[in-house]
C-alpha positions in Angstrom: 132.4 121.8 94.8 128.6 120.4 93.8 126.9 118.0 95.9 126.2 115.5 94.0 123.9 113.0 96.2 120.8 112.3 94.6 117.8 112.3 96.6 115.5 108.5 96.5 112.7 107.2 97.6 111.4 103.7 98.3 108.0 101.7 97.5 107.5 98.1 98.7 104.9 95.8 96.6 104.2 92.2 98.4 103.2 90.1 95.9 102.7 86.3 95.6 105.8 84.1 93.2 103.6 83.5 90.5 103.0 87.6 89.9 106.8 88.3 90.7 108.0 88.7 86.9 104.9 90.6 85.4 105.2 93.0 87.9 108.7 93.8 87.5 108.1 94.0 83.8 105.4 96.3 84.8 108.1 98.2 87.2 110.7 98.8 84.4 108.3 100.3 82.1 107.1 102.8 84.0 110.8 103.9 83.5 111.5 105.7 87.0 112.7 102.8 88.8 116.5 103.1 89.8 117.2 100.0 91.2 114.4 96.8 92.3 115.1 94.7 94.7 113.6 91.2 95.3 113.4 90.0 98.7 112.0 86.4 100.5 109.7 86.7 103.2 112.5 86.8 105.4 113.5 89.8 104.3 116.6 88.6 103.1 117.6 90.2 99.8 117.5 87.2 96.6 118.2 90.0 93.8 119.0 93.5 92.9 118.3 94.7 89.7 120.3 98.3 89.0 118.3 99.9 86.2 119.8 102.9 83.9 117.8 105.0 81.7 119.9 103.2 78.5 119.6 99.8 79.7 116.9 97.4 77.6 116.0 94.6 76.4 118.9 92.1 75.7 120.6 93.7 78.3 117.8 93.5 81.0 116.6 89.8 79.5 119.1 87.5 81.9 118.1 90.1 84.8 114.1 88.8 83.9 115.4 85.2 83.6 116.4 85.1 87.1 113.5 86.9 87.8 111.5 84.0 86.6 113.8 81.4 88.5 112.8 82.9 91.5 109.1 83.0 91.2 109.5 79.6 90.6 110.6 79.2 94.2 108.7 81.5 96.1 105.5 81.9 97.0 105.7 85.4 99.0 107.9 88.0 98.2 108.5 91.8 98.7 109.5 93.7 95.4 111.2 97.0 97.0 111.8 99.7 94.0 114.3 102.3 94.7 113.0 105.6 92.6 114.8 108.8 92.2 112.9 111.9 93.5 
């Protein structure tokens, strides 16, 4: 029997609202990102993107929607990207 469990790693980028979306643009391009994970200064968790290797565009577009709703209401947030190592 194989052991699947897939090793991860995570990086946290504090950014302010207005930078929010371009950054996780920038996050999902680089392509290594598993999961992001958006969370208030609070550190209460707003959104959690799950990222695949096929999904793009129309299928990540409401994903950066609410992205953008929530810049909109923050002004300090923590971006936490989940990679696989």
């Amino acid at each position: 029997m194989k052991n699947n469990k897939q090793k991860t790693s995570q990086e946290e980028f504090k950014i302010s609202g207005h930078k929010l979306k371009e950054k996780v643009k920038e996050l999902i391009k680089e392509g290594n990102a598993r999961r992001i994970i958006i969370k208030n200064e609070k550190g209460e968790s707003l959104l959690e993107i799950p990222l695949t290797i096929g999904a793009v565009g129309a299928i990540l577009a409401p994903a950066l929607a609410a992205v953008g709703a929530i810049a909109a209401l923050l002004t300090n947030c923590t971006i936490v990207v989940v990679k696989k190592s």
